[in-house]
C-alpha positions in Angstrom: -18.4 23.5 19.2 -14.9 24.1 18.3 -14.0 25.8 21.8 -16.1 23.1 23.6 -13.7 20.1 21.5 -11.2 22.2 22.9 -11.7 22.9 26.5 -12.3 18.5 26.4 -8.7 18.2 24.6 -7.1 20.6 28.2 -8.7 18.4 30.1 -7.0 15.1 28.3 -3.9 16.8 28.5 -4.1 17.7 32.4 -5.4 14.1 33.1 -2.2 12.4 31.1 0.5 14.8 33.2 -1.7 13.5 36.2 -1.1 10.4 35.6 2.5 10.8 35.7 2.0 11.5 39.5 0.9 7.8 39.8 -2.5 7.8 40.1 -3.7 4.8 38.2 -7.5 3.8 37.0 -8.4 0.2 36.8 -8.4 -1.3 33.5 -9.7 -4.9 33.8 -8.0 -5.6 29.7 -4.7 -4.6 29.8 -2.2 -2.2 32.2 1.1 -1.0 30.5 4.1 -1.6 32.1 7.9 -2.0 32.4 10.3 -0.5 30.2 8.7 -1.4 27.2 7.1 1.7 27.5 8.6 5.3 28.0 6.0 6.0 30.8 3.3 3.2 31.2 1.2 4.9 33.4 0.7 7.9 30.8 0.4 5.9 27.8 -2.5 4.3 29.9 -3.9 7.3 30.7 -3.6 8.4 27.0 -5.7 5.6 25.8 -8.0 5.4 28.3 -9.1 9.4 27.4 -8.6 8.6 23.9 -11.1 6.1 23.9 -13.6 8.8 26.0 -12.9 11.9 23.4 -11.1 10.9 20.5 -13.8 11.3 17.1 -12.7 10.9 13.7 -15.1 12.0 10.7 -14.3 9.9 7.6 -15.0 12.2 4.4 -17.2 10.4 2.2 -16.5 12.1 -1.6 -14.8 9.4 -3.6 -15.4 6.0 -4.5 -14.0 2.6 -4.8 -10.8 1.9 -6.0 -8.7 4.6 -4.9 -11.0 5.9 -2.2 -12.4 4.4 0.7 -10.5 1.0 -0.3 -6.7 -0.6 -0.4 -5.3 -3.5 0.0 -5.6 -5.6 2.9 -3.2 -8.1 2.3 0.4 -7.3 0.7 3.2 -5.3 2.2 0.7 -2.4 1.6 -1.8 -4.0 4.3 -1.7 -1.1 6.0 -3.6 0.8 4.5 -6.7 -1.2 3.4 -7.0 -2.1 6.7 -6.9 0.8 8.2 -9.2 2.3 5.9 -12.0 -0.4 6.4 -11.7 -0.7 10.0 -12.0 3.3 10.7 -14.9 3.5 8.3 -17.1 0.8 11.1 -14.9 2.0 14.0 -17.3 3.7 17.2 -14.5 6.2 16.7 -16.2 7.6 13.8 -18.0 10.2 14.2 -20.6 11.3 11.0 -21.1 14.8 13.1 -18.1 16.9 11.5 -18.9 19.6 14.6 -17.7 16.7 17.3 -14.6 15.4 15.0 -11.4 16.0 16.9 -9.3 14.7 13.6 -10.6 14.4 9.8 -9.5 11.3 7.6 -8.7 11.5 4.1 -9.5 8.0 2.7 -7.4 7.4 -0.1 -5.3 4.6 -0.8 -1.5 5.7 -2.2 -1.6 2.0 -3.0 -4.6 2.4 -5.1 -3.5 5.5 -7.0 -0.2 4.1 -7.7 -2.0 0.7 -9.2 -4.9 2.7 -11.0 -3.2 6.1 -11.9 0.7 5.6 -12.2 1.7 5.4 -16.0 5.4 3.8 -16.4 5.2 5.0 -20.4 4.0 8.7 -19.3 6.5 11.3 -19.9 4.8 12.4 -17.0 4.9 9.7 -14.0 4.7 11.9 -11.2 1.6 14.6 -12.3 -1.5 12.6 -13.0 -1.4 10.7 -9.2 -0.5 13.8 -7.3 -3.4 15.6 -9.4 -5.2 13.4 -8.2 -4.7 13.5 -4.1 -5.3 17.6 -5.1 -8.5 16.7 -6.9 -9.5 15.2 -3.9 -7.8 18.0 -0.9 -9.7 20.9 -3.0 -12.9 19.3 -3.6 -13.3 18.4 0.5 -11.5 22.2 1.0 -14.6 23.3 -1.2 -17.9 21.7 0.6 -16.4 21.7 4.1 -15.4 24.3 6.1 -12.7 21.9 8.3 -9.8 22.4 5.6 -9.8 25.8 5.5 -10.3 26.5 9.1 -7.3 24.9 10.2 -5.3 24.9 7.1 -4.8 21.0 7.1 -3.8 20.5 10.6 -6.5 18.3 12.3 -6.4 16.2 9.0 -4.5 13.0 8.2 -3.6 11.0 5.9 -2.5 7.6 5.9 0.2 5.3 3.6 2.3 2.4 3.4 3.3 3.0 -0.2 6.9 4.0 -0.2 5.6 7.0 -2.5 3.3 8.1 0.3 5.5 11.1 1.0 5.9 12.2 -2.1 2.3 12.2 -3.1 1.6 14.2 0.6 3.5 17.2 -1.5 0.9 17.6 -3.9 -0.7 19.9 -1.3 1.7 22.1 0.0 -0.8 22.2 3.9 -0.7 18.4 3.2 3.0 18.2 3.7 3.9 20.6 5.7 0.5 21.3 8.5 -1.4 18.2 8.3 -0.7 14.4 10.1 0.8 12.1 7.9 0.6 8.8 9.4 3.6 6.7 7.2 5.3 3.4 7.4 7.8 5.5 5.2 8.9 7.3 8.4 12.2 9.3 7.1 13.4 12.2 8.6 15.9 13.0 5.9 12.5 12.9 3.6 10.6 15.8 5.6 8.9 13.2 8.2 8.2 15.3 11.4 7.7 13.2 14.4 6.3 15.8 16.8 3.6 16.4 13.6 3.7 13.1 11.7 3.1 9.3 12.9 5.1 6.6 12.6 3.3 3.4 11.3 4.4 -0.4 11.2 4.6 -2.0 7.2 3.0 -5.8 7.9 3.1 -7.8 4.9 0.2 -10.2 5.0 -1.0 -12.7 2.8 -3.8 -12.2 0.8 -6.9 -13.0 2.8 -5.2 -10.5 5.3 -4.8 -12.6 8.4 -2.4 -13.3 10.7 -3.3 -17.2 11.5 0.1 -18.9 11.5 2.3 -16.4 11.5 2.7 -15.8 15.2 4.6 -18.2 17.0 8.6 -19.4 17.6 10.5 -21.4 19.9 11.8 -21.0 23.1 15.0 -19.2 23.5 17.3 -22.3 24.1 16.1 -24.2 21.4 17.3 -20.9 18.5 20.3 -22.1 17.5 20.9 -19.5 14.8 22.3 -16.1 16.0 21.2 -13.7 13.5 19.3 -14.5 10.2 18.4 -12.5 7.0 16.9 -13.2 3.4 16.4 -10.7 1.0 16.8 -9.3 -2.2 19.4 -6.6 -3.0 17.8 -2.8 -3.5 19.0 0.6 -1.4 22.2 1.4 -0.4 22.2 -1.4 2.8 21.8 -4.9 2.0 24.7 -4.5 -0.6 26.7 -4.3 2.6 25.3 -6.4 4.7 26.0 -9.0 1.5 28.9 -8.2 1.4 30.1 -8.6 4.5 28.1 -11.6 5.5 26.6 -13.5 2.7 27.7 -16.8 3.1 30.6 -16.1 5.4 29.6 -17.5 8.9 27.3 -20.1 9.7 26.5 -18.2 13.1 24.9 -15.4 10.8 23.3 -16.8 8.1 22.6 -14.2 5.4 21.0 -14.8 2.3 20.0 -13.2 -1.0 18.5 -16.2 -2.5 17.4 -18.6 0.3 18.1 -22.0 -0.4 14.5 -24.0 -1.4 15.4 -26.7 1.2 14.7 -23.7 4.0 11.5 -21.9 4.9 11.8 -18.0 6.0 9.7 -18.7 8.7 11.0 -21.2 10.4 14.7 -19.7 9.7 13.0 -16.5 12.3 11.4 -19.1 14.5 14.9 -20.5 14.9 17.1 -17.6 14.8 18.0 -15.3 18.2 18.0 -12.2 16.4 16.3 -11.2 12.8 18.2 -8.6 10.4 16.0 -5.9 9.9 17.8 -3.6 7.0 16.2 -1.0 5.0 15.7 -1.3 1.3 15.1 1.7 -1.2 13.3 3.0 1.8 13.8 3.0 5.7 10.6 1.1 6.2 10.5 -3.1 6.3 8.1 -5.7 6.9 11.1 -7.6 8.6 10.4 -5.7 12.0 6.5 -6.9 12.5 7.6 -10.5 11.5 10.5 -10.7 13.7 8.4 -9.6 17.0 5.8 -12.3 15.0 8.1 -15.0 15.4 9.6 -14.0 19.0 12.8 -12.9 17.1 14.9 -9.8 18.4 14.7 -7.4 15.6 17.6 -6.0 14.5 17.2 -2.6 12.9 19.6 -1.1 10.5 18.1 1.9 8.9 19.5 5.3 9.2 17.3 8.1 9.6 13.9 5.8 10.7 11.7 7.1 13.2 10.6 3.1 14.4 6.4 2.4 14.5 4.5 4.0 17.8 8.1 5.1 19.4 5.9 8.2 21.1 5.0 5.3 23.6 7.3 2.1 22.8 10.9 2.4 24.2 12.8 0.3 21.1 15.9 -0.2 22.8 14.4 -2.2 25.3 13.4 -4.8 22.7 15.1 -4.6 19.7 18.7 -3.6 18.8 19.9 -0.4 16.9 22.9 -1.5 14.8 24.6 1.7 12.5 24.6 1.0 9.1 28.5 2.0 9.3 29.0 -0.9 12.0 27.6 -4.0 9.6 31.2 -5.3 9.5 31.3 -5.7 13.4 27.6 -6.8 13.1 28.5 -10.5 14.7 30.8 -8.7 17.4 27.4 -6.6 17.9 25.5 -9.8 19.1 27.8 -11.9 21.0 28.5 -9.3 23.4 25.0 -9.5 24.3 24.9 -12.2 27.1 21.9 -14.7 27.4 20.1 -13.2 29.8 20.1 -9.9 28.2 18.7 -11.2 25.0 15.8 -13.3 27.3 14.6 -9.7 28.5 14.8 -8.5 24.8 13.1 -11.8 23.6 10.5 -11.8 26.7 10.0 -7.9 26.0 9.4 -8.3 22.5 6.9 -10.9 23.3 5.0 -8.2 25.5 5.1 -5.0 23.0 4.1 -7.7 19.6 0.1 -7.4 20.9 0.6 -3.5 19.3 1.3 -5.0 16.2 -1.1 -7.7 15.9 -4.3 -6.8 13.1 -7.4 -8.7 14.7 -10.8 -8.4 12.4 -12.5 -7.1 14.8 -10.0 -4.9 16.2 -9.2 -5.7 19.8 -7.9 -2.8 22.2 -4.1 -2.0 22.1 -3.7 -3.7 18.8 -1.9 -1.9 15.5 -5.3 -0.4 14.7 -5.9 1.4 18.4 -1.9 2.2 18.4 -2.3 4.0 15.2 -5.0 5.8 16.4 -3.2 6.5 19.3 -0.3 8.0 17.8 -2.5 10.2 15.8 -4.6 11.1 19.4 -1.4 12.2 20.9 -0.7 14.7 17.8 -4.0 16.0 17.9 -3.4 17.1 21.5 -0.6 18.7 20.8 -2.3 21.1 18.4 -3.7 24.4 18.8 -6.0 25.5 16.2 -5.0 28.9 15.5 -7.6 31.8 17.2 -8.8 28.8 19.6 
């Protein structure tokens, strides 16, 4: 079975570097293209195999609250989401033998809310005991752990402690996919092995009703907006710099009661994107949301899906080092530059819309994606 899932894999991988020779397939949904994308026609191809081969088989030790559950609304969304939607998905297989990946369902959310002790001398041991609990009892009655040593399995977070709880399994960290909103390469994330995933904070019935929308580019007449509260080494710049300094970039710690967030994006050319504690913010999702340039200021990120999505032709990359020229930055980009980012933008924010049901090409099939392309990249060893 194994060499069979194999041998299907090859042919995935020939049919994508086929595709690349511009021989398209009809696709009466949705056909990538322009630069949004680092090669439409194979991402295309990519999905459409995906949705032919790709298996997952969800293991079903654990019960609710840490496994097989999350959050589904919060800035942990995520992972609740993800969770619940895989589990009815017709990607899930219940056949281990015709699995191309295996999912770990376990919340980090829910460990850190159920498990974490602020008054234990010992913070750390009880919640990574328990994501080893749960590795060695699946490593015990499957074969699949063993085999490949934790490669063809993922895990999934949003938690900003989703790294550091990945460690508690040495093949965890270091073999195994890791898809993480926490996407830091200065904190072990691999992006040829591990996924990059979008943090959407959404309210608590989960939806995204009312929060997609903006107006027209001639009618922002704020260049560059941001509200948020001081934590990392970032926003104490960007505060500094620009709190309360020009009314072209309005920055904020504290917004002013007479102003709504959203409708400061929906009005605003371009939306400050800055990292907190970690690189990871919710900022990015609700810009494209809005039909707000993102402006991303995070050193070390790897940015959501970037296997596929070419960032630079929808967003802007600012240095954390260049936050005093941050105004300089934008003016030099002339209006019809910023319509192609703001149009672009508006193309690429259906792969980071959550729909219940999922709809093709949405966050849900993009993470899977993203996982679908690491898995064919990975040869089991004696295979």
């Amino acid at each position: 079975n194994l060499h069979i899932l194999e041998a299907k894999l090859k042919r995935a991988r020939n049919s994508i570097r086929e595709s690349r020779n511009g021989t398209a397939i009809d696709d009466p949904d949705y056909v990538p293209y322009g630069p949004v994308y680092h090669s439409p026609s194979a991402f295309h191809r990519s999905y459409k195999e995906m949705e032919k081969h790709f298996r997952v088989f969800v293991y079903g030790e654990g019960e609710h609250p840490i496994f097989h559950n999350g959050p589904c609304g919060s800035i942990y969304s995520t992972e609740g989401n993800f969770i619940y939607t895989v589990e009815g998905s017709s990607f899930r297989t219940r056949d281990p033998e015709k699995a191309s990946v295996f999912f770990l369902p376990l919340s980090v959310a829910a460990i850190v809310r159920f498990v974490y002790d602020r008054n234990s001398g010992d913070q750390w041991g009880p919640m990574k005991r328990t994501v080893k609990d749960y590795v060695d009892l699946v490593a015990m009655r499957y074969p699949y752990w063993n085999r490949s040593l934790g490669s063809d399995h993922v895990m999934l977070s949003c938690h900003d402690w989703g790294p550091e709880l990945s460690k508690s399994v040495p093949e965890l960290f270091k073999n195994s996919i890791r898809a993480l909103c926490n996407a830091n390469t200065t904190e072990g994330f691999k992006p040829a092995k591990d996924v990059a995933i979008p943090e959407i904070n959404l309210p608590g019935g989960g939806r995204t009703k009312g929060l997609i929308g903006g107006l027209s580019a001639s009618k922002r007449t704020i260049l560059a907006f941001f509200a948020g509260g001081v934590h990392g080494p970032v926003r104490p710049i960007l505060l500094e710099h620009w709190e309360n300094k020009d009314p072209d970039v309005q920055v904020y710690q504290y917004l002013p009661k007479r102003l709504s967030y959203s409708d400061q994006m929906r009005k605003s050319r371009f939306c400050i994107c800055p990292s907190g504690y970690e690189v990871a913010s919710p900022r990015i999702v609700e810009a494209l949301y809005n039909g707000c340039v993102p402006v991303l200021i995070n050193d070390h990120y790897v940015p959501p899906f970037g296997d596929v999505l070419n960032w630079k032709a929808f967003a802007v990359e600012v240095p954390v080092g260049e936050i005093p020229n941050l105004k300089k930055i934008l003016t030099a980009i002339s209006t019809r530059q910023y319509i192609r980012l703001k149009r672009r933008g508006e193309t690429v924010r259906r792969h980071f819309e959550v729909n219940f049901p999922p709809k093709r090409y949405d966050v849900f099939h993009m993470t899977l994606h993203s996982i679908w392309l690491r898995r064919l990249n990975l040869r089991l060893h004696g295979v």
